[in-house]
C-alpha positions, -999 to +999 in steps of 0.1 A: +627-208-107+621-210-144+618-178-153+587-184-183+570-197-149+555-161-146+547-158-184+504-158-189+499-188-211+488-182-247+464-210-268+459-207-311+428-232-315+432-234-356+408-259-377+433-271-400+470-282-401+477-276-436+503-246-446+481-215-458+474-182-451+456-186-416+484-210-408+511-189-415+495-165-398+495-185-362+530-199-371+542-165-372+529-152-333+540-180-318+576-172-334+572-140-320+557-145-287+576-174-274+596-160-255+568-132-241+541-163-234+535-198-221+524-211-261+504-242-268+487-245-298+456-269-304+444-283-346+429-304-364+444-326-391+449-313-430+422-312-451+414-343-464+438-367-446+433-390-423+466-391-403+495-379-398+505-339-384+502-320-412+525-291-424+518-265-397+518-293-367+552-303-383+569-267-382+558-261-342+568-291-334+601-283-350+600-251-329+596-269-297+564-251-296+537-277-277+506-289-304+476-311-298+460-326-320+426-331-326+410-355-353+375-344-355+380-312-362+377-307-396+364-279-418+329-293-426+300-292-404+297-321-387+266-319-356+281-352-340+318-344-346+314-309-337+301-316-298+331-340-292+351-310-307+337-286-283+337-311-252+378-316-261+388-284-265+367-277-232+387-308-212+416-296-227+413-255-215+401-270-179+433-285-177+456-254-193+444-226-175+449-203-208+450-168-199+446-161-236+426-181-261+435-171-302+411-190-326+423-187-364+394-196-387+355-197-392+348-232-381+376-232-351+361-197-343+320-209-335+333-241-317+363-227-304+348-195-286+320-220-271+345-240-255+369-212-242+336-192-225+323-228-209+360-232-192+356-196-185+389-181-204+395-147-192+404-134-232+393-147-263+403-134-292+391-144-327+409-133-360+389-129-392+405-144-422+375-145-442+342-150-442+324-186-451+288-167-460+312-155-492+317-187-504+295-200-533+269-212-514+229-214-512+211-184-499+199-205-466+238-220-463+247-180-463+222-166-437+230-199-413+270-193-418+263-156-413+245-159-380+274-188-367+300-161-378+279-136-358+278-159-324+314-164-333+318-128-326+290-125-293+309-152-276+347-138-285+357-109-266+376-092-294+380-101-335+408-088-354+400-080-391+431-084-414+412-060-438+393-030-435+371-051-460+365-077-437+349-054-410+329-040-433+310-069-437+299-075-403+302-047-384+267-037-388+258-069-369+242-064-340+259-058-306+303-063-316+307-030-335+332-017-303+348-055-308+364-054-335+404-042-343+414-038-380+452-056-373+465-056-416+486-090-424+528-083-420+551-098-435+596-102-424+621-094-451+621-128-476+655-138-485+643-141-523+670-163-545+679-141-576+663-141-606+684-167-628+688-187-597+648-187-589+644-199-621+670-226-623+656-242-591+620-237-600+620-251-638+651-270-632+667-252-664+659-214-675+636-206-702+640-190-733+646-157-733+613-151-751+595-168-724+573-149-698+569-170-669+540-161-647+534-178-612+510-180-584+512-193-554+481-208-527+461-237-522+448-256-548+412-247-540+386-237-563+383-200-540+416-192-555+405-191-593+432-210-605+411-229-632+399-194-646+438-181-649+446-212-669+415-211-687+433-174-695+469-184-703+456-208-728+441-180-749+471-161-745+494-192-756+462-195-786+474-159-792+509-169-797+523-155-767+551-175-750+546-186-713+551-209-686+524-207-659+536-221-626+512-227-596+531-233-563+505-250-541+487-283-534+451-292-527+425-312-532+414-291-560+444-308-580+427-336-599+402-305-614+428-286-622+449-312-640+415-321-658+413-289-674+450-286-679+450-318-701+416-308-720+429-275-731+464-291-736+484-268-717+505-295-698+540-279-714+527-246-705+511-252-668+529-265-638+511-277-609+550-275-587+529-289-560+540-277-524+575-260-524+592-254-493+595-213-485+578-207-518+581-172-513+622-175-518+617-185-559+592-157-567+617-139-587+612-168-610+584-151-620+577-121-649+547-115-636+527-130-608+486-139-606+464-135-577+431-150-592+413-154-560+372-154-556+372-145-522+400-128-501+402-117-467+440-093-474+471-119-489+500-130-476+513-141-510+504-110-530+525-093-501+557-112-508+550-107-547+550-073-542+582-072-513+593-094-543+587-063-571+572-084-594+540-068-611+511-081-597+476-086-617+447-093-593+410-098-582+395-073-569+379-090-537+378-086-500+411-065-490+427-071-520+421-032-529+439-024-499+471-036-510+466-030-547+464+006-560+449-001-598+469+011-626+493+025-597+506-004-582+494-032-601+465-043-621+431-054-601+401-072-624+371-090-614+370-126-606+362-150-631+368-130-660+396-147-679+390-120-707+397-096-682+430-116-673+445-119-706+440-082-713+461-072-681+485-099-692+487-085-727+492-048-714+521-059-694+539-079-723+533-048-746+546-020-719+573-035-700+577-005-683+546-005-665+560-042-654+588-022-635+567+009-619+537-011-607+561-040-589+584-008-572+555+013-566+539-022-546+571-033-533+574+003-517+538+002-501+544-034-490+574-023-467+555+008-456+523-005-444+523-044-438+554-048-418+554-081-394+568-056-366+536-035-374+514-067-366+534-080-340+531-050-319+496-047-327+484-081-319+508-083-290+489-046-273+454-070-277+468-098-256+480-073-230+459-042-230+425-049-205+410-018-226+415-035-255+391-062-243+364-046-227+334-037-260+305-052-255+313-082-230+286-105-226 
């Protein structure tokens, strides 16, 4: 008899196939739990294309972990598209017999929890990576997304929070205060390339010695504040400071971005590198590295900047704070203040020193307390632990 025969099959529903945060996220369990559950995972298809797997699809697949696809499923609300949604996912949990369902997402989360309590799934478990309602969005938009984030949570029977920040939010809804698990992002060792050698792969030649290269590293999506930090590093490079500003990423944000990088000609000074495969492996290519973001549920890549002990200057949103001790372990500012970014640049290039403590005094907290074995374990007690799922069942 096979001997995974007796494992309790395990489904991630997740809206989009592209390679972010929430995707990493999913990729990561089912590397750990393969060999613990019966995985399937269930998607829609990247943002803005119209075939083809998609990043994520493509690296479970490569796994031999089993994926289905479905094309409606997309990000945007969609009344027509979303019942057929709900009606496949429903066929399709008939058929599995799931003993666990994991949905990774807003949008996957209010469809997704619909379909798994209509085929009757014994656990549903919905993780948090952000809230839509924070988005830049009319007040009526807000209050609707708010109240679908709240079903979201009724219909689950347990939401994990990657921040402390993100349970804050919504844990004065009504009835899923016991529901909800604060489970912080974790990251594995990165086997980083060294400094010279980051560099020479990144740039294709390293920079003048004079040069501070700053990076980032996300989706090219106007949440992650790009277009403010090069806004920023074109009134540093006004100020005569020498940079290269590389953004590892790709989006649909791109043709914006490239707008404003021609209008403030900055096109030898900013890099759209597009997407780079394990991106996290070059960031010691970096002086100094940029977390811009809007809105932000925790981070995996301000996690691997800091594992990296690079200095890190970010917004302080969402569970940003929870990572980033200001003036201790890094630099925090407010979102869409470029004057604000240039400053913390500027202190950075004036004290090197502080460049050094703030990236070993991160890189020390990193390890401590956003380990992937941390996660793991935690995530892996949810899916087995009955009191884990009990709250307020209805």
């Amino acid at each position: 008899m096979d001997e995974k025969s007796n494992l309790k099959t395990l489904v991630f529903i997740i809206t989009k196939s592209n390679w972010g945060g929430a995707q990493r996220y999913v990729f990561d369990l089912c590397m750990a739990m393969r060999d613990k559950f019966l995985i399937k995972v269930i998607l829609g298809l990247p943002a803005g294309q119209a075939g083809g797997e998609g990043p994520l699809a493509e690296k479970l697949n490569g796994s031999g972990i089993e994926v289905m696809t479905i094309n409606e499923l997309g990000r945007d609300v969609n009344f027509v598209k979303d019942l057929k949604v709900v009606w496949k996912i429903w066929r399709a949990l008939l058929k599995i017999k799931p003993d666990i369902v994991h949905l990774n997402s807003s949008k996957i989360g209010a469809v997704g929890s619909l379909a798994a309590r209509l085929a009757f799934v014994p656990k549903i478990i919905f993780t948090a990576h952000g809230w839509a309602f924070n988005e830049d969005r009319s007040p009526f938009q807000k209050t609707l997304i708010a109240f679908i984030a709240w079903l979201t949570l009724i219909f689950s029977h347990k939401t994990i929070a990657v921040s402390e920040s993100i349970k804050k939010q919504i844990v004065y809804f009504p009835f899923i205060k016991n529901k909800i698990v604060v489970i912080p992002l974790g990251i594995a060792p990165v086997d980083y390339f060294i400094k010279g050698e980051a560099k020479q792969k990144l740039l294709g030649s390293i920079p003048d010695k004079g040069t501070c290269i700053i990076g980032s590293v996300g989706e090219l999506h106007p949440i992650k504040g790009q277009g403010y930090a090069i806004e920023a590093i074109a009134s540093l490079i006004s100020k005569g400071k020498k940079i290269k500003y590389i953004i590892c990423g790709e989006g649909a944000y791109r043709p914006v971005l490239e707008k404003k990088i021609a209008d403030l000609n900055m096109k030898e000074n900013v890099i759209l590198a597009g997407n780079i495969p394990e991106a996290a492996r070059y960031l010691k290519a970096f002086d100094i590295f940029l977390f811009p973001s809007l809105s932000e549920a925790s981070g995996y890549a301000a996690l691997e900047a800091g594992m990296a002990g690079l200095p890190v200057i970010a917004s302080a949103v969402g569970g940003v704070p929870e990572i980033i001790d200001d003036m201790i372990s890094g630099i925090l500012i407010q979102p869409k203040k470029p004057n604000e970014l240039v400053a913390a640049v500027e202190l950075l290039l004036d004290k090197p020193e502080l460049q050094t403590k703030y990236g070993s005094a991160l890189r020390e907290k990193v390890a401590k307390e956003f380990s992937m074995e941390k996660m793991i374990e935690s995530t892996e007690e949810m899916y087995k632990g009955r009191k884990e799922v009990r709250g307020n069942n209805f």
